[in-house]
C-alpha positions as a Markdown table, in Angstrom:
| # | Residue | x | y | z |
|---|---|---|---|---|
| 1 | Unk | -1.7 | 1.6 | 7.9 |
| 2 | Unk | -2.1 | 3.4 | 4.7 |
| 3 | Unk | -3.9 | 6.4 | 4.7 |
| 4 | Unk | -7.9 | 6.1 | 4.6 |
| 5 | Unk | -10.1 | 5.6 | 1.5 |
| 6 | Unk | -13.5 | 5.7 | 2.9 |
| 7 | Unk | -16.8 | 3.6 | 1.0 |
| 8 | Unk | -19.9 | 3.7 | 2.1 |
| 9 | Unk | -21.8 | 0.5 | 0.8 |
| 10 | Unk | -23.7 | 0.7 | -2.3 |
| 11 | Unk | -27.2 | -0.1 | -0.4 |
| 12 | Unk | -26.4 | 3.4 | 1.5 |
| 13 | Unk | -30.2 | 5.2 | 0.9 |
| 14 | Unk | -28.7 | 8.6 | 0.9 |
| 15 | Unk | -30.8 | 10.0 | 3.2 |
| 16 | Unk | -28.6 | 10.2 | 6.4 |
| 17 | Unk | -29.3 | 6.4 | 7.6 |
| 18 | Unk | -26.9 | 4.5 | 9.6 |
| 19 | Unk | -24.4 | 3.2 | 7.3 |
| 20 | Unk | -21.1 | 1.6 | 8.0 |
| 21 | Unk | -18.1 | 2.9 | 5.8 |
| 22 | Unk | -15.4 | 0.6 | 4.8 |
| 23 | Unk | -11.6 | 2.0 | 4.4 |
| 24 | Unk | -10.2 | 0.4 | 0.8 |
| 25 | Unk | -6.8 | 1.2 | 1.6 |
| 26 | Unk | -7.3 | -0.7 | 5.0 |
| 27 | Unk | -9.4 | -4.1 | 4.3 |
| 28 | Unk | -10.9 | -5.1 | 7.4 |
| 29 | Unk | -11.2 | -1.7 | 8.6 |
| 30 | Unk | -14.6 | -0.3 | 9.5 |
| 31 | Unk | -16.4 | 3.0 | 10.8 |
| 32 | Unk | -19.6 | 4.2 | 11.8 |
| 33 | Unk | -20.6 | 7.1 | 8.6 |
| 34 | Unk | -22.2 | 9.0 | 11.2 |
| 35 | Unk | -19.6 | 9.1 | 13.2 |
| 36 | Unk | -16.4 | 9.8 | 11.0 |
| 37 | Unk | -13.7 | 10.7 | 13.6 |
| 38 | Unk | -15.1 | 8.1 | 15.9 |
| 39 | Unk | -13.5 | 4.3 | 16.8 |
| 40 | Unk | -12.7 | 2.4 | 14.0 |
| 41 | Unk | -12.9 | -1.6 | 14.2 |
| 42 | Unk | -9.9 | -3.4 | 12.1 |
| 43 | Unk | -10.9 | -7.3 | 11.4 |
| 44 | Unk | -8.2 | -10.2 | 10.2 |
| 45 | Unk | -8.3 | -10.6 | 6.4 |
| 46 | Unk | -9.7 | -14.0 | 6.8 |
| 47 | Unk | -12.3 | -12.6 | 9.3 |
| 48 | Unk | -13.5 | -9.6 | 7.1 |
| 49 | Unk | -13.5 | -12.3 | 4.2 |
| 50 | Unk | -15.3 | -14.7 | 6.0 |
| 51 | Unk | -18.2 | -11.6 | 6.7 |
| 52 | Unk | -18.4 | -10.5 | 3.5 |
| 53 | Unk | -19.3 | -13.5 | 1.9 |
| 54 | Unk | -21.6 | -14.6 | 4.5 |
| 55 | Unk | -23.5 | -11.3 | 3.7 |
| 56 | Unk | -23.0 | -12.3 | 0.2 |
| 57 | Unk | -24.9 | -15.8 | 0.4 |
| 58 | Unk | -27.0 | -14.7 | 2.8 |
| 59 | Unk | -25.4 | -16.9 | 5.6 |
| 60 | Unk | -25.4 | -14.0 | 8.2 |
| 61 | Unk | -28.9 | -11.7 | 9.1 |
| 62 | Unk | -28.5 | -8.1 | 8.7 |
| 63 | Unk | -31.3 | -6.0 | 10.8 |
């Protein structure tokens, strides 16, 4: 793996909310902002692609 570029998503408020934060250097790799030295979770290309345009057309819920 390469070494970590951390994101948090654009819709983060700022304010210390939970936010997930997603590694550019890693696609498919995933960790809890509040939690930065915590578990990561790695998905498949096709899986993370397959998420990220189901949040895109609305496909998939998001509490």
């Amino acid at each position: 793996m390469s070494e970590a570029t951390w994101r948090k998503s654009s819709h983060s408020d700022g304010n210390g909310g939970d936010c997930v934060e997603v590694d550019d250097a890693n696609p498919g790799t995933v960790r809890d902002s509040k939690d930065p030295d915590g578990p990561r979770l790695t998905f498949t290309t096709h899986a993370w692609q397959a998420f990220v345009t189901s949040l895109k057309t609305g496909d998939l819920p998001v509490a």
